[in-house]
matplotlib code that plots the C-alpha trace (Angstrom):
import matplotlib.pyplot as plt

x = [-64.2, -67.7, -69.6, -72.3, -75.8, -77.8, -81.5, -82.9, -81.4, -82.9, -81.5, -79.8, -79.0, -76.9, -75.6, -74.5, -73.0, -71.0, -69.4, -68.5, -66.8, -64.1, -63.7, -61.0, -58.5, -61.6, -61.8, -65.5, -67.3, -70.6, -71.7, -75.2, -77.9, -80.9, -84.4, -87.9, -86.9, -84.1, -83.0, -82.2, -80.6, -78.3, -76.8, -75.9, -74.5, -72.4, -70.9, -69.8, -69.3, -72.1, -75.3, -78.3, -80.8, -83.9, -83.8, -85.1, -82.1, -79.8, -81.2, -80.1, -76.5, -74.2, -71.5, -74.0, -72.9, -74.0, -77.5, -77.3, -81.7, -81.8, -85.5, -88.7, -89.7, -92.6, -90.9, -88.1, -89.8, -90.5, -87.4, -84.9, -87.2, -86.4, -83.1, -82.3, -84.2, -81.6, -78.0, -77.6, -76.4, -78.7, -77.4, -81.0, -81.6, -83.5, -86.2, -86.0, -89.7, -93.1, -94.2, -92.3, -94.0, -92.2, -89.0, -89.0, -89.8, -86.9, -84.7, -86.3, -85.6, -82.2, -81.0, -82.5, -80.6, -77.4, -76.8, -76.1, -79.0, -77.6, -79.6, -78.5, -78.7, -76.0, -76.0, -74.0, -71.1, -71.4, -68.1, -69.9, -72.5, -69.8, -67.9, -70.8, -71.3, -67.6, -67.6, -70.9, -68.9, -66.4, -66.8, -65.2, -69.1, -70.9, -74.7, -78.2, -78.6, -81.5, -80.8, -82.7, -82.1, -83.4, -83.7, -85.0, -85.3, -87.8, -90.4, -88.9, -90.7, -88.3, -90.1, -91.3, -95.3, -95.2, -94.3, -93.8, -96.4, -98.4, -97.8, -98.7, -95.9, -93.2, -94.7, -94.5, -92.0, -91.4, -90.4, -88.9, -86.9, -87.1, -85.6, -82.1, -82.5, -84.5, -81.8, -78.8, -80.0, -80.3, -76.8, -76.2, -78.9, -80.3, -83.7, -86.3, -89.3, -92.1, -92.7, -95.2, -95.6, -97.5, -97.9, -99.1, -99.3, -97.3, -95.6, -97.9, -96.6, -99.0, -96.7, -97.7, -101.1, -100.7, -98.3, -94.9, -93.7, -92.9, -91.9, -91.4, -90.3, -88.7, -88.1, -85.3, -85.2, -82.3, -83.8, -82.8, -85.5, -84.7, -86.8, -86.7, -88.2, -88.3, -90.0, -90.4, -92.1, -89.1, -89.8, -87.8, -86.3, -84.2, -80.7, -79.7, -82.2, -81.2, -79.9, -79.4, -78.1, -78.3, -77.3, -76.8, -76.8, -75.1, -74.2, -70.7, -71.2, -73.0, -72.5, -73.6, -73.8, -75.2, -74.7, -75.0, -72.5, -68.7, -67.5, -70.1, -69.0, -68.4, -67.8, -68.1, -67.0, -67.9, -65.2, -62.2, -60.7, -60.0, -63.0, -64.4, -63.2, -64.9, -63.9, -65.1, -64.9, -62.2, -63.5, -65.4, -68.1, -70.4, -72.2, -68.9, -67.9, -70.9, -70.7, -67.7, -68.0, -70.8, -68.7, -66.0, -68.6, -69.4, -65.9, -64.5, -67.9, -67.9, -70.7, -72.5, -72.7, -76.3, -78.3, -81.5, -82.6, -81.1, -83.0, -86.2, -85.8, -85.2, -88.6, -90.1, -89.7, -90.7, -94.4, -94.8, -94.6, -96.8, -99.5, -98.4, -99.1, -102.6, -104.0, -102.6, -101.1, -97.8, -96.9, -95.0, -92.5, -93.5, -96.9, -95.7, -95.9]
y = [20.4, 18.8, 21.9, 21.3, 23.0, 21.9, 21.9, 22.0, 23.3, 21.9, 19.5, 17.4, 20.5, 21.7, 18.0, 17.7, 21.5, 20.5, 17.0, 19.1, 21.6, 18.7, 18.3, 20.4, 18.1, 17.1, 18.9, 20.2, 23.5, 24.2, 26.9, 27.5, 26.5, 26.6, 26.7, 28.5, 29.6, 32.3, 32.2, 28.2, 29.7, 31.9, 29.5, 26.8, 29.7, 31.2, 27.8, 27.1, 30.8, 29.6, 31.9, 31.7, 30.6, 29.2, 25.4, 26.4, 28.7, 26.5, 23.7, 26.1, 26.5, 23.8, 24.6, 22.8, 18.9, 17.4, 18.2, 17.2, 16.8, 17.2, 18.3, 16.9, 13.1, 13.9, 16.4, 13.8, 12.4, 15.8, 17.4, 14.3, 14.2, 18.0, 17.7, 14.6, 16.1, 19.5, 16.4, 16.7, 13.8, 13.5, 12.4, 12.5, 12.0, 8.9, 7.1, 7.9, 8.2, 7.6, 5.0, 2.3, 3.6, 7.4, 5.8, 3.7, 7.0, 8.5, 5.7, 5.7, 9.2, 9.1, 6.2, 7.9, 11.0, 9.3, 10.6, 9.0, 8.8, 7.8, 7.8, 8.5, 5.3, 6.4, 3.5, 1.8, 4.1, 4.1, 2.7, -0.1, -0.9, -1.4, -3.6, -5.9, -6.8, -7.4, -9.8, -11.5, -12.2, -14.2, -18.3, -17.7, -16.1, -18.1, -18.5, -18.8, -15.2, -13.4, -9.9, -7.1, -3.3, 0.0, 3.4, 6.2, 9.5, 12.8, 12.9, 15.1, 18.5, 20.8, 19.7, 22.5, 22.6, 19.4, 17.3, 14.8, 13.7, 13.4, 10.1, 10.6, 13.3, 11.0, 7.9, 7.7, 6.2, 2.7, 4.7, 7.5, 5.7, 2.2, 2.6, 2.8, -0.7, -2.4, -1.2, -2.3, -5.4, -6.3, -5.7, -7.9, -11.0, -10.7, -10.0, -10.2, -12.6, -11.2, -9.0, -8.3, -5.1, -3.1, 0.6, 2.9, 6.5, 6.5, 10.5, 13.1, 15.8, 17.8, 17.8, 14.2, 13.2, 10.0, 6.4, 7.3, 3.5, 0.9, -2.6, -5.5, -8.8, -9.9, -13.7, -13.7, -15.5, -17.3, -18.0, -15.2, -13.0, -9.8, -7.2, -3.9, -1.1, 2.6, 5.5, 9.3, 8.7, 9.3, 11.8, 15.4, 15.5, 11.9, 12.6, 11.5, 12.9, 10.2, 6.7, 3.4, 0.0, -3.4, -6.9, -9.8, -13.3, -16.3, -19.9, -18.5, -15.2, -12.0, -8.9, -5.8, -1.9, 0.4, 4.5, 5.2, 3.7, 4.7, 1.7, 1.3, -1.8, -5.1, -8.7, -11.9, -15.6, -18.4, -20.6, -18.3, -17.0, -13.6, -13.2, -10.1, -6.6, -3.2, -0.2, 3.3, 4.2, 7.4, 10.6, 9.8, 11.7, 8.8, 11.6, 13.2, 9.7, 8.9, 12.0, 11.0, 7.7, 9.6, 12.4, 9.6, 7.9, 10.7, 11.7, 7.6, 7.1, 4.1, 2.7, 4.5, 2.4, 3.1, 3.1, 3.9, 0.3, -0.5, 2.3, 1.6, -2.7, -1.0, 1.2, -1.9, -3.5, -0.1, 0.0, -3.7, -2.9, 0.0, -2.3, -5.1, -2.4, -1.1, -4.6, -6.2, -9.3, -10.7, -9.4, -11.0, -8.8, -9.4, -7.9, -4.1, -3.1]
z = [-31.7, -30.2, -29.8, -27.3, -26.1, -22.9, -23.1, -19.6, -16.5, -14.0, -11.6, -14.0, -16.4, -13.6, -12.7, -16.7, -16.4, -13.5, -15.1, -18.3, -16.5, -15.8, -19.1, -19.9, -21.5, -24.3, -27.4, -26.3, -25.7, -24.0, -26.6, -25.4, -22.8, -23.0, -20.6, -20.0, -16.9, -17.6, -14.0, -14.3, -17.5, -16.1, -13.4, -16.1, -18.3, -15.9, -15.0, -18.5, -19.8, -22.7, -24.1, -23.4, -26.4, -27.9, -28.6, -31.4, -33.0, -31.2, -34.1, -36.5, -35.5, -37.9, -35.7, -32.5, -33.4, -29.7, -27.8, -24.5, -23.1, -19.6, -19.8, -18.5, -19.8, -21.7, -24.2, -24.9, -28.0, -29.6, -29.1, -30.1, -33.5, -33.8, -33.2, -34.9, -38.2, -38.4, -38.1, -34.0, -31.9, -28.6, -25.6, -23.6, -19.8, -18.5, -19.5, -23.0, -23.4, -21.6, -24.5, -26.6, -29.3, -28.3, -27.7, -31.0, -33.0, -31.1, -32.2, -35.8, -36.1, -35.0, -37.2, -40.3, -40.0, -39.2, -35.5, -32.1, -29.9, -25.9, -22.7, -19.7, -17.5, -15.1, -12.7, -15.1, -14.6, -10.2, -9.5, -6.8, -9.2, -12.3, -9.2, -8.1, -12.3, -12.5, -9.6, -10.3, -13.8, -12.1, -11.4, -7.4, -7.0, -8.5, -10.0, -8.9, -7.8, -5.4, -5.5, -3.7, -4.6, -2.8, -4.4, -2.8, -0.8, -0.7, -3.0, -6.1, -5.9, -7.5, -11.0, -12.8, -11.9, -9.8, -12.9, -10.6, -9.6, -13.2, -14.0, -17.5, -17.8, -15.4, -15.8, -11.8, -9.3, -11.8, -14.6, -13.2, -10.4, -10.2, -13.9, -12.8, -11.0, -14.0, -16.3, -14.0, -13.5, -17.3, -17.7, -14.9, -15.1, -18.9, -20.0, -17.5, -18.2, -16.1, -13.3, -10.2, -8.8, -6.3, -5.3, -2.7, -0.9, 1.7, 1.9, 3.3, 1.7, 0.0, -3.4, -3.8, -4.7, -6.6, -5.6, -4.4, -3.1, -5.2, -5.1, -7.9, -7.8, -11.7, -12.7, -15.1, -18.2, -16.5, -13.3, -10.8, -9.1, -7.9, -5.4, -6.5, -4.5, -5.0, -2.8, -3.1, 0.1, 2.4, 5.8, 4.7, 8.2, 6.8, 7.6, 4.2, 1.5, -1.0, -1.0, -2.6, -1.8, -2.7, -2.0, -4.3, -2.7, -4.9, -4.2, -3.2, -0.9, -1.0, -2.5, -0.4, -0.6, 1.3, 0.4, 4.1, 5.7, 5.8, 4.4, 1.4, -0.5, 1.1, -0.3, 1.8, 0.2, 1.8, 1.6, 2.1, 5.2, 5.7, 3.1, 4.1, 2.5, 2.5, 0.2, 0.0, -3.6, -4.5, -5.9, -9.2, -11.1, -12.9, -14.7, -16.7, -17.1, -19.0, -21.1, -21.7, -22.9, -25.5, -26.5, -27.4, -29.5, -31.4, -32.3, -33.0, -35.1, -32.9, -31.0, -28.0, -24.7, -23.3, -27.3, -27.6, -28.1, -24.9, -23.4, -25.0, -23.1, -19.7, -20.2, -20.9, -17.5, -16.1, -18.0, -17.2, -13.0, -14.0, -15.6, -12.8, -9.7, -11.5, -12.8, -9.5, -11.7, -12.7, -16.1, -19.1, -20.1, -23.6, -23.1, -23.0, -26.7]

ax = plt.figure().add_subplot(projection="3d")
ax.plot(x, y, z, "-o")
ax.set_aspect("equal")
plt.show()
């Protein structure tokens, strides 16, 4: 049995608690949680019938073989080396780290004591993003991509002291958000080569002091530019407090999704008649399917899908908008170190 403790119950300690509670027909039990805030604490623990610990005498329990880090960016590098050190495999939330020099020590750390280190790049597992790469893998689409993607909503103030908004502990709306893009679209298009990005102030809520809009234009190594744009700048009085879409233009058709609608995935072919098709995708938790996918890693001693290194590349296109949006410049890839 993969016995399992949560560290941080915030928002996505209680999104993790919720996906393993489905878990029923794994060989898995949540034996503890863990957060400074007891009454965050309590919620997760009640969900999963767990205990409420330490991190630090969680680490000290052989019986805990999975640590599942749902806690704020900036502590990711210090507790995966902690963790790693006592023989624990980390599934850790996204980004991995705030540095590449963090997120290659938490790599490092993890490989020399033998566990699995995965992160938690969930788009990969949303049924109409997993549908888009499978159909831009096809020949009947074709090449020669443009792609635009939007991710956004409220600016995030549930952090614990406005950790939002601290760019040096969130690495702001790039690394925090506009991650999930960056790291879809390598799966999709390759490695990026280069990037241009800009930034401003555009919510008025008093939370938010520093850049909440972003957008980025990336030229692939293979040709195709994509727009990405992310906001925590959204009005609170939006009817939907969180959205994405996307659309991905080919010599063939177009690819589009929009969370909003009622019929959120649509495909559209050029040459074909009756070419036009819209699904709503079925009941599907992306989060327990990514847990999943871990949990089967650690058991099958096989490979985990979303590594560390993988992690570590999609950070990388995130610091270079950063430097892009503060230097006002297009960046090479390459030049994040």
């Amino acid at each position: 049995m993969q016995k399992i403790a949560i560290i941080g119950c915030g928002m996505m300690g209680k999104t993790h608690s919720k996906a393993y509670q489905n878990m029923k027909d794994l060989d898995i039990c949540v034996k503890y949680v863990s957060d400074l805030d007891h009454k965050k604490a309590e919620a997760c623990a009640q969900m999963l019938n767990a205990e409420i610990q330490t991190f630090e005498n969680i680490l000290k329990d052989p019986e805990i073989t999975i640590v599942d880090l749902c806690t704020q960016t900036f502590t990711h590098a210090e507790l995966t080396e902690k963790a790693a050190s006592m023989g624990k495999n980390i599934f850790c939330e996204k980004p991995i780290a705030l540095s590449i020099k963090d997120a290659q020590r938490m790599i490092d750390v993890c490989k020399k004591n033998n566990v699995k280190l995965s992160v938690g790049h969930v788009v990969r597992f949303f049924p109409e993003y997993m549908k888009a790469k499978e159909l831009l893998e096809t020949p009947e689409i074709g090449s020669g991509a443009v792609a635009r993607f939007y991710r956004g909503g409220n600016f995030p103030s549930h952090g614990t002291d406005n950790w939002f908004d601290d760019i040096k502990k969130s690495g702001g709306v790039f690394v925090d958000l506009s991650i999930h893009d960056f790291d879809y679209l390598r799966t999709v298009f390759g490695e990026p080569e280069s990037i241009i990005a800009r930034s401003v102030k555009l919510s008025e809520t008093k939370e938010c002091k520093n850049n909440d809009h972003g957008l980025a234009v990336i030229r692939f190594k293979n040709g195709v530019l994509a727009h990405v744009e992310g906001s925590w700048a959204e009005p609170d009085n939006m009817p939907v407090g969180f959205h994405t879409k996307f659309e991905v233009n080919t010599k063939n058709g177009m690819i589009h999704f929009d969370a909003t609608e009622s019929m959120t995935f649509n495909l559209q072919l050029k040459r074909k008649q009756n070419n036009y098709v819209a699904a709503r995708p079925s009941e599907y938790n992306p989060y327990e399917q990514e847990l999943r996918v871990f949990i089967d890693a650690v058991q099958n001693g096989s490979e985990v899908k979303v590594s560390g290194e993988e992690a570590l590349k999609s950070l990388r296109v995130a610091l270079a908008a950063n430097i892009s949006a503060k230097e006002k410049r297009p960046v090479l890839i390459e030049e994040v170190k």
